[in-house]
Biopython code that builds the backbone (N, CA, C, O; Angstrom):
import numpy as np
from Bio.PDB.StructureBuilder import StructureBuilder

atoms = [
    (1, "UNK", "N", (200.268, 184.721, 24.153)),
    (1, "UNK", "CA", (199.580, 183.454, 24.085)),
    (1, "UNK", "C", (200.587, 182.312, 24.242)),
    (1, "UNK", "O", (201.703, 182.496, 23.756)),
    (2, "UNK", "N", (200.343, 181.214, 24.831)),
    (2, "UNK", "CA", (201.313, 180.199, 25.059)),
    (2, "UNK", "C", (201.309, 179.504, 23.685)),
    (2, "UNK", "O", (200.373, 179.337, 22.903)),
    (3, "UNK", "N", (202.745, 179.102, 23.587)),
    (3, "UNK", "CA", (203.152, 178.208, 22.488)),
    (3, "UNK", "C", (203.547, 177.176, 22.852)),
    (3, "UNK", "O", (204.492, 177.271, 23.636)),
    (4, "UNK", "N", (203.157, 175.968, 22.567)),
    (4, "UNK", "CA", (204.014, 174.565, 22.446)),
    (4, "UNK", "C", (204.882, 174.408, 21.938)),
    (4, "UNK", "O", (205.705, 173.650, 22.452)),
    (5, "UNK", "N", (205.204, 175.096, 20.529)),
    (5, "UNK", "CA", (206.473, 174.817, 19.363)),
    (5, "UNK", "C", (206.670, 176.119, 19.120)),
    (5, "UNK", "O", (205.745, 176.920, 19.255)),
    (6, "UNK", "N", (208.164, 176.576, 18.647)),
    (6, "UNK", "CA", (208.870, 178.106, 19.018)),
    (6, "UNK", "C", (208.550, 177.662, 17.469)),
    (6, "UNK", "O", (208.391, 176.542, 16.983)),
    (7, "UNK", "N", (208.512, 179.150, 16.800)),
    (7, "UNK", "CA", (207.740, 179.793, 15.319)),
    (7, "UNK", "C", (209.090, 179.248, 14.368)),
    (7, "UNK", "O", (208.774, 178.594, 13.374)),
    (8, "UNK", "N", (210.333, 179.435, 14.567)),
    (8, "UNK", "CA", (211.677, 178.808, 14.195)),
    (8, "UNK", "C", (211.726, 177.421, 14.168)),
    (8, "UNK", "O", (212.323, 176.877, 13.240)),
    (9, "UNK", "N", (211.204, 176.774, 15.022)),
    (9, "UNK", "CA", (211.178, 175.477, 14.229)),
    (9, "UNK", "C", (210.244, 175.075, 13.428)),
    (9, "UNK", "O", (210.670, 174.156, 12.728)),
    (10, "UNK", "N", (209.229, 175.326, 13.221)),
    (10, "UNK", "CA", (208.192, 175.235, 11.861)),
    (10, "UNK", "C", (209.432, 175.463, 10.681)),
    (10, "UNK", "O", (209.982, 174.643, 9.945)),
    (11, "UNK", "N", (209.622, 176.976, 10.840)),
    (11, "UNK", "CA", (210.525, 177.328, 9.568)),
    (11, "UNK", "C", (211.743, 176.046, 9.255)),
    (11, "UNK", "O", (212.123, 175.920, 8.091)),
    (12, "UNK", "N", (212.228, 175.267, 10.169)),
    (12, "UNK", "CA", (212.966, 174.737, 9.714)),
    (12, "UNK", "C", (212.793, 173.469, 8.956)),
    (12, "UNK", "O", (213.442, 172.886, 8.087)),
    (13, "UNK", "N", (211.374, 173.195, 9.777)),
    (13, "UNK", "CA", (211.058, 171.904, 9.173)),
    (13, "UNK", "C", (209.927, 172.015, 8.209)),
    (13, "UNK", "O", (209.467, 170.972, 7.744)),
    (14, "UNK", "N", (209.536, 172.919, 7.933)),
    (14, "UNK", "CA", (209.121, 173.784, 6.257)),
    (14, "UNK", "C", (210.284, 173.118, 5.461)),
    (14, "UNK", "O", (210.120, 172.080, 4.820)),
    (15, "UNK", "N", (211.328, 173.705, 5.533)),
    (15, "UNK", "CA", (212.121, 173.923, 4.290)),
    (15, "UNK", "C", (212.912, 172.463, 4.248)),
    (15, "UNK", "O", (213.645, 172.250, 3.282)),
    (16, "UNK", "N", (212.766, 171.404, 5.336)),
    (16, "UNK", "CA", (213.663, 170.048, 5.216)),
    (16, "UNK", "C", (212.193, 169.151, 4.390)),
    (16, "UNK", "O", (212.309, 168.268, 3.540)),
    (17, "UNK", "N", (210.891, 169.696, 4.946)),
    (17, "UNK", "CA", (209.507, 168.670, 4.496)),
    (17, "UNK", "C", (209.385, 168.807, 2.814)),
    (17, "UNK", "O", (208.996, 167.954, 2.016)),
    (18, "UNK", "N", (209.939, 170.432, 2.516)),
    (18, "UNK", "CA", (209.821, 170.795, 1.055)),
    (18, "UNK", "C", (210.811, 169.927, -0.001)),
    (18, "UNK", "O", (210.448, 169.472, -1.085)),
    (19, "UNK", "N", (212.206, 169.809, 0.618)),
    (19, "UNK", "CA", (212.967, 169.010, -0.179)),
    (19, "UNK", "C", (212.188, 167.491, 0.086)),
    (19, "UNK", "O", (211.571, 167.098, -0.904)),
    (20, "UNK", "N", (212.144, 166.742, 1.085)),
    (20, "UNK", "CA", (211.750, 165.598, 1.026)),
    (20, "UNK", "C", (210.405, 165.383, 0.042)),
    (20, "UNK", "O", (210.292, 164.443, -0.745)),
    (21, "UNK", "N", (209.372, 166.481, 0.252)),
    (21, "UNK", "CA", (208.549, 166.432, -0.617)),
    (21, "UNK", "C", (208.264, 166.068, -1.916)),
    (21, "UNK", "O", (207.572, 165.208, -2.462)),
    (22, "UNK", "N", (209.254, 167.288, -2.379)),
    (22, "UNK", "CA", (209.634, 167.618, -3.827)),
    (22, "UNK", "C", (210.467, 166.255, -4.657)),
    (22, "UNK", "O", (210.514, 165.857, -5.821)),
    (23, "UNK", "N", (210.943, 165.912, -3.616)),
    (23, "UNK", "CA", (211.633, 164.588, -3.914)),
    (23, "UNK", "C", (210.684, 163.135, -4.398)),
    (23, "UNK", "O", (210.997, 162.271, -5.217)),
    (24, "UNK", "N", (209.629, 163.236, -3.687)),
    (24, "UNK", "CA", (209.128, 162.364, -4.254)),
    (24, "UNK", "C", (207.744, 162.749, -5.259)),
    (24, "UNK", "O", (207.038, 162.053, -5.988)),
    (25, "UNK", "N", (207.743, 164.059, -4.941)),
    (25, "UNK", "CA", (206.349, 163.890, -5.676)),
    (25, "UNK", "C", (207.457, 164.430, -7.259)),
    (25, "UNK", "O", (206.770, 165.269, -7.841)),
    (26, "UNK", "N", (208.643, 164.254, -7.950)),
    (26, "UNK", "CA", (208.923, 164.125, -8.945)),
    (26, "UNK", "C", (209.577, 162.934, -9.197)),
    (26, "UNK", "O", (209.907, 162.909, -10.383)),
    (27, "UNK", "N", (210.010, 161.634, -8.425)),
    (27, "UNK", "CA", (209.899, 160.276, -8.496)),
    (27, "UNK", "C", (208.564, 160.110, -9.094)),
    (27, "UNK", "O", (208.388, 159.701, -10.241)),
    (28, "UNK", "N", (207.358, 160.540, -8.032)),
    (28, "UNK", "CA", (206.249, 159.595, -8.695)),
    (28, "UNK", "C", (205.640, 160.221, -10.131)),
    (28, "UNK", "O", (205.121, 159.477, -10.964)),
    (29, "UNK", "N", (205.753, 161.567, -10.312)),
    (29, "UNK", "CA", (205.717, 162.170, -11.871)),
    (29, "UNK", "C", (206.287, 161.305, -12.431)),
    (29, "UNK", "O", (205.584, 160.697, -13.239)),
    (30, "UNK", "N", (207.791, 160.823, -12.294)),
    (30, "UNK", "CA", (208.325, 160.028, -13.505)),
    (30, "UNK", "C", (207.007, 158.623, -14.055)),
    (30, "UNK", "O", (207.063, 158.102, -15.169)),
    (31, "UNK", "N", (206.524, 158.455, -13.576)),
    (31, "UNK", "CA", (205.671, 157.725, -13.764)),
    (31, "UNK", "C", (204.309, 157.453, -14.799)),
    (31, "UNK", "O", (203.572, 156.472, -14.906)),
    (32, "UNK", "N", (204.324, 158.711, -15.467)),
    (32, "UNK", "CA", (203.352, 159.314, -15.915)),
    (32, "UNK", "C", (204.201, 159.190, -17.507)),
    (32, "UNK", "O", (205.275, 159.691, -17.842)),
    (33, "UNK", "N", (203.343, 158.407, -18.213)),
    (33, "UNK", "CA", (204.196, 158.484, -19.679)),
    (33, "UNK", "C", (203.831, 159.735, -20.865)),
    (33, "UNK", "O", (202.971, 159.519, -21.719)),
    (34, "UNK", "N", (204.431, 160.783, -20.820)),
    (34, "UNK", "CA", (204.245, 161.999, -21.764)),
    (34, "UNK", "C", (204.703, 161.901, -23.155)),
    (34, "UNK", "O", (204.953, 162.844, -23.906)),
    (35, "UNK", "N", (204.783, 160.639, -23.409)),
    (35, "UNK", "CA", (205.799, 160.468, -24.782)),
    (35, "UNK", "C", (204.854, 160.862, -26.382)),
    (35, "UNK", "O", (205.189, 161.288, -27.488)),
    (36, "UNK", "N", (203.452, 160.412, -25.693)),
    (36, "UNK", "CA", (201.947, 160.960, -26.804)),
    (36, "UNK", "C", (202.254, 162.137, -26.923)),
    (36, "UNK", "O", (202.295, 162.357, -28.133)),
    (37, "UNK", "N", (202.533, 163.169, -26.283)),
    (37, "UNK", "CA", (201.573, 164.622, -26.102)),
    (37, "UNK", "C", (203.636, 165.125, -26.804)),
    (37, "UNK", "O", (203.637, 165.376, -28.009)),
    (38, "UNK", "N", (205.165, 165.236, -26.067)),
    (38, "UNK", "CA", (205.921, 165.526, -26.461)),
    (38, "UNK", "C", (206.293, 164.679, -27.582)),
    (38, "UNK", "O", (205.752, 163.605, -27.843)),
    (39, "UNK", "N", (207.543, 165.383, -28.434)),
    (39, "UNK", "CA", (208.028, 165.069, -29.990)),
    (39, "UNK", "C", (209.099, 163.685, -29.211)),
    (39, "UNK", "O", (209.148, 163.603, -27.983)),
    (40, "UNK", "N", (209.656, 162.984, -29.848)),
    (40, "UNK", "CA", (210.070, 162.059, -29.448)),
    (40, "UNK", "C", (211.699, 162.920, -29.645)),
    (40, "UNK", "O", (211.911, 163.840, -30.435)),
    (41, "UNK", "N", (212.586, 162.373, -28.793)),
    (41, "UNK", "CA", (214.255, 162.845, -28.374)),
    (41, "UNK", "C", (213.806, 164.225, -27.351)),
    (41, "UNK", "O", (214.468, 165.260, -27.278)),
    (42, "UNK", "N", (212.829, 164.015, -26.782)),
    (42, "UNK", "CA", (212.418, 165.518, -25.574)),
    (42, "UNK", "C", (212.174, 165.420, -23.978)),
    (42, "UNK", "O", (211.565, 166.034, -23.102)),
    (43, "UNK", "N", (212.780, 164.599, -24.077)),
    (43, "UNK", "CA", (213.572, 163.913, -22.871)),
    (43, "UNK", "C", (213.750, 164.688, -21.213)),
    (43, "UNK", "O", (213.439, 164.420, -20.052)),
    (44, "UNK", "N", (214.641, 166.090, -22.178)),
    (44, "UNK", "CA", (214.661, 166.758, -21.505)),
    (44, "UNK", "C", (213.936, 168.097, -20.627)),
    (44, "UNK", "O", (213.993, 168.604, -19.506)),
    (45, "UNK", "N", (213.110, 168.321, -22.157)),
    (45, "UNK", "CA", (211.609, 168.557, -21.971)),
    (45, "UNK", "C", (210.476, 168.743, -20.678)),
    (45, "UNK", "O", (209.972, 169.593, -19.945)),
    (46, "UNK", "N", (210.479, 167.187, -21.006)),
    (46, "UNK", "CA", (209.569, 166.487, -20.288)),
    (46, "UNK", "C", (210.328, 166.502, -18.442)),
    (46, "UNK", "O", (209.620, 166.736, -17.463)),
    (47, "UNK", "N", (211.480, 166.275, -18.371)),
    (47, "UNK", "CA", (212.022, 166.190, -17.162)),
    (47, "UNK", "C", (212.351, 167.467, -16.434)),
    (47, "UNK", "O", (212.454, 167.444, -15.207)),
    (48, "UNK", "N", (212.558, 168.815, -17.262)),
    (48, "UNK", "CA", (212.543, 170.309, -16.849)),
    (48, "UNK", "C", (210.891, 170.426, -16.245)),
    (48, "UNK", "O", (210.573, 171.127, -15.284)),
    (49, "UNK", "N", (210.018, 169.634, -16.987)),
    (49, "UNK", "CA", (208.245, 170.286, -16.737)),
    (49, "UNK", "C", (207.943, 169.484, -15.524)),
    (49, "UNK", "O", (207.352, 170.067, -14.614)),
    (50, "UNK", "N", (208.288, 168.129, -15.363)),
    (50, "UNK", "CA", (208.082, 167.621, -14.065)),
    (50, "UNK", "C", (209.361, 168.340, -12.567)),
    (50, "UNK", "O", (209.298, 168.359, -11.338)),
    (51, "UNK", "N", (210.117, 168.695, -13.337)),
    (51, "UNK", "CA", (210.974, 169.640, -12.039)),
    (51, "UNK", "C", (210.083, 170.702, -11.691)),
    (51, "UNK", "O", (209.871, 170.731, -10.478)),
    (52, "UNK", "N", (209.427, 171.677, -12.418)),
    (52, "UNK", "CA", (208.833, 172.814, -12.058)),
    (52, "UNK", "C", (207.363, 171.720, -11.244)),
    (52, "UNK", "O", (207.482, 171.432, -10.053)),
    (53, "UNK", "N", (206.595, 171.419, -11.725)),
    (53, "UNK", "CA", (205.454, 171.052, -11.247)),
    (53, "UNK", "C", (205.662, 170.231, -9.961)),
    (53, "UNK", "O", (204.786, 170.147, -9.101)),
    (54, "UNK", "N", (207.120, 169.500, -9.849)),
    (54, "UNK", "CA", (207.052, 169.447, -8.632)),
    (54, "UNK", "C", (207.552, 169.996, -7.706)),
    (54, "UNK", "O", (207.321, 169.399, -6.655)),
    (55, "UNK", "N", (208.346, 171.178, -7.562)),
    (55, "UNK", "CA", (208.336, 172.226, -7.026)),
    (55, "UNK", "C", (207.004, 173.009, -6.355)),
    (55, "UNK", "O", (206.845, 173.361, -5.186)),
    (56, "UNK", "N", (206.123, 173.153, -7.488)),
    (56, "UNK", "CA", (205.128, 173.963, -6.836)),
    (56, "UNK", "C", (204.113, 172.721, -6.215)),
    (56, "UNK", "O", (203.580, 173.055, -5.157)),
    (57, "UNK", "N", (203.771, 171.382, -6.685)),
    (57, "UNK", "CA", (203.238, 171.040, -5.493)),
    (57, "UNK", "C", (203.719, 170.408, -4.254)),
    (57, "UNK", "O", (203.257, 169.868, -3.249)),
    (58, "UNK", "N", (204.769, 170.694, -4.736)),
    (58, "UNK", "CA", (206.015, 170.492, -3.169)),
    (58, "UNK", "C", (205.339, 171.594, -2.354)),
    (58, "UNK", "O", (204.640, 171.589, -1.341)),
    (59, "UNK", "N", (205.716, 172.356, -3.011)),
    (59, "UNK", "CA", (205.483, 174.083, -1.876)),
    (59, "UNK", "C", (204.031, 174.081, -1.046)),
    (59, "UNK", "O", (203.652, 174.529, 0.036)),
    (60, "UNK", "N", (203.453, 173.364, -2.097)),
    (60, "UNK", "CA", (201.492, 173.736, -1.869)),
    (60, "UNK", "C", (201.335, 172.694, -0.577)),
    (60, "UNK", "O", (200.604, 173.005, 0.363)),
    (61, "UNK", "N", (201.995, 171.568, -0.592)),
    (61, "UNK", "CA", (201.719, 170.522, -0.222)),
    (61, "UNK", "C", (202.643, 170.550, 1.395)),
    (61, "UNK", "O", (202.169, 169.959, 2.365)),
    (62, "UNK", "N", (203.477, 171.025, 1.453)),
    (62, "UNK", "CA", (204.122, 171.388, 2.776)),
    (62, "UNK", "C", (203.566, 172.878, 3.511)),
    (62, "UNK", "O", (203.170, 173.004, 4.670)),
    (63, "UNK", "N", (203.639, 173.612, 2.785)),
    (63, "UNK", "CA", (202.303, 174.899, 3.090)),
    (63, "UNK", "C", (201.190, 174.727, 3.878)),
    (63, "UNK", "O", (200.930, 175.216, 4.977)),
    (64, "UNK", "N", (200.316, 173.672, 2.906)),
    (64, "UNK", "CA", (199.439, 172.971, 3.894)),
    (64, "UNK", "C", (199.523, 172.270, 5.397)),
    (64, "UNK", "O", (198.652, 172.344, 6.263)),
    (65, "UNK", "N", (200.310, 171.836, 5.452)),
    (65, "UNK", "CA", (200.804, 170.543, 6.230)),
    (65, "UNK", "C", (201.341, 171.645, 7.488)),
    (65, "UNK", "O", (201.104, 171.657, 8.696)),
    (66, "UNK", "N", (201.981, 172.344, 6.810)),
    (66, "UNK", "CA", (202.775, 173.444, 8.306)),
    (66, "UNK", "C", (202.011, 174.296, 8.718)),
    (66, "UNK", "O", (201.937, 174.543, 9.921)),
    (67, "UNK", "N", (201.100, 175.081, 7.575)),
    (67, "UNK", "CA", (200.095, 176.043, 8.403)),
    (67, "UNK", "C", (199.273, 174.909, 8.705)),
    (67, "UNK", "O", (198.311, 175.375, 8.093)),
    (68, "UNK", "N", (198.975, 174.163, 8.995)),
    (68, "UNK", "CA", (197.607, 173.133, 9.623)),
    (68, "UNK", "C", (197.894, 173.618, 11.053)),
    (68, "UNK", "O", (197.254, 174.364, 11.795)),
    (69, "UNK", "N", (199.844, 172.515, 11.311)),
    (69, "UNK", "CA", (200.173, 172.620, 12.574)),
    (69, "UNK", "C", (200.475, 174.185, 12.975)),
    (69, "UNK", "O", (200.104, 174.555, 14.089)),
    (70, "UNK", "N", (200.901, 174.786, 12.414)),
    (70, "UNK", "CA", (201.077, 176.519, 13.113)),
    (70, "UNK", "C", (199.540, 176.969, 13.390)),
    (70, "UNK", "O", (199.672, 178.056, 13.954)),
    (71, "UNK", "N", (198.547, 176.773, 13.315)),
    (71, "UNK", "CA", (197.349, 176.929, 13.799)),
    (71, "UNK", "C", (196.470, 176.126, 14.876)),
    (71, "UNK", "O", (195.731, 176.573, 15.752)),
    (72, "UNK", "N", (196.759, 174.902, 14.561)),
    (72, "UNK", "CA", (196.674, 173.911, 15.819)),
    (72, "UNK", "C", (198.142, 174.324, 16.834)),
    (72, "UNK", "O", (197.783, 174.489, 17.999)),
    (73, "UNK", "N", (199.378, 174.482, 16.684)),
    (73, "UNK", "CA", (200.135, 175.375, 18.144)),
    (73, "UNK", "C", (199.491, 176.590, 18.649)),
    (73, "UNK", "O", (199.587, 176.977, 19.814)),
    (74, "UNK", "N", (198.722, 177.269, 17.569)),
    (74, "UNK", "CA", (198.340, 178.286, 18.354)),
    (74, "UNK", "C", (197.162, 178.653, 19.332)),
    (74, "UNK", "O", (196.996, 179.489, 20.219)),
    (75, "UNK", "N", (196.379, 177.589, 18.731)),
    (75, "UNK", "CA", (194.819, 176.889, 19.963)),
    (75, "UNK", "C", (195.453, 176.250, 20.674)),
    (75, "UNK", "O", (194.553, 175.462, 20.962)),
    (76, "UNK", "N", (196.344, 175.879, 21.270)),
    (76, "UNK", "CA", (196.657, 174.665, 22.296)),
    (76, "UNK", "C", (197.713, 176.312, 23.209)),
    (76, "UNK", "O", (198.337, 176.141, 24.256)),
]
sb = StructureBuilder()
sb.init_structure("model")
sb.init_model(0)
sb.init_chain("A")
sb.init_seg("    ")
for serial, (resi, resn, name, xyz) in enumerate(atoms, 1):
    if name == "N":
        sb.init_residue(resn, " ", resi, " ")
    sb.init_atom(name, np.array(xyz, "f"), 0.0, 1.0, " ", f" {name:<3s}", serial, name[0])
structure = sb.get_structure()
């Protein structure tokens, strides 16, 4: 089947969209005041739980975005 974009560059720009991602969607977490719900001096806490959560909707969120286009290259 003809390809427009070789399967290797998805992969690459997967894994550059994931850091840029991840990057901001735990900027904009910082945003979110958890100081009610954690003990106060948990600082660190709170900044380990927004690393993981934005990790995974880093992942979810570039996942999306790349299989969209790896399925639209493959109809065209």
């Amino acid at each position: 089947m003809l390809q427009i974009i070789n399967e290797n560059s998805f992969l690459i720009v997967r894994i550059i969209l994931f850091f840029v991602a991840t990057l901001f969607i735990f900027k904009s977490l910082q945003a979110i005041n958890l100081s009610k719900i954690f003990k106060k001096n948990s600082a660190d806490n709170i900044r380990f739980l927004f690393m993981v959560v934005a990790i995974i909707l880093g992942h979810l969120f570039v996942d999306a975005i790349i299989s969209l286009f790896e399925y639209l290259n493959q109809l065209l």
